[in-house]
C-alpha positions, 0 to 999 in steps of 0.5 A: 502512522509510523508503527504502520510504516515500521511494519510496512518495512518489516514485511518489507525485509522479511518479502526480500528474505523470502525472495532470496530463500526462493532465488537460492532454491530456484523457485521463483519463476519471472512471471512470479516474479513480475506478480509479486512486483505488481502487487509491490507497487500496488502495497505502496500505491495503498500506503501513498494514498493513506498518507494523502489522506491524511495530510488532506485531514490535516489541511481540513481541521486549518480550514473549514474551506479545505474542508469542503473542497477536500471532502469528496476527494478523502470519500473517493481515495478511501474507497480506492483503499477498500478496493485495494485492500480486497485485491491485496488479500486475494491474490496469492504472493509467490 
């Protein structure tokens, strides 16, 4: 979890290098701006819920009441990152 949030930073630092390449070149339009910061907020929406996840897991293996009454939810929060996931690879990042 945390190499995945290193490297969440990472993409981070490097988006915000690229964005201000784009500023100094006057690429960047504001609804290419708006775009990119949807899918921003949609990047950590995907990184909240895999961190929820995982504390449900956690709260699961304490309790064997837990973990039937946190099962359709961790089936239901995975399958949203599916779909997150296959929005985040086909939209196009400006």
């Amino acid at each position: 979890m945390r190499e995945l949030m290193q490297l969440k930073e990472t993409e981070r630092e490097l988006e915000k290098c690229f964005q201000t390449l784009q500023k100094r070149n006057g690429m960047s339009t504001p609804t290419e701006k708006n775009h990119n910061k949807h899918l921003d907020v949609l990047q950590d929406y995907k990184l909240y819920l895999i961190t929820y996840i995982q504390e449900l897991e956690k709260m699961d293996r304490q309790s064997e009441f837990a973990k039937k009454w946190n099962e359709t939810t961790i089936k239901e929060r995975k399958e949203e990152i599916i779909v997150i996931d296959k929005i985040l690879k086909n939209l196009v990042r400006f």
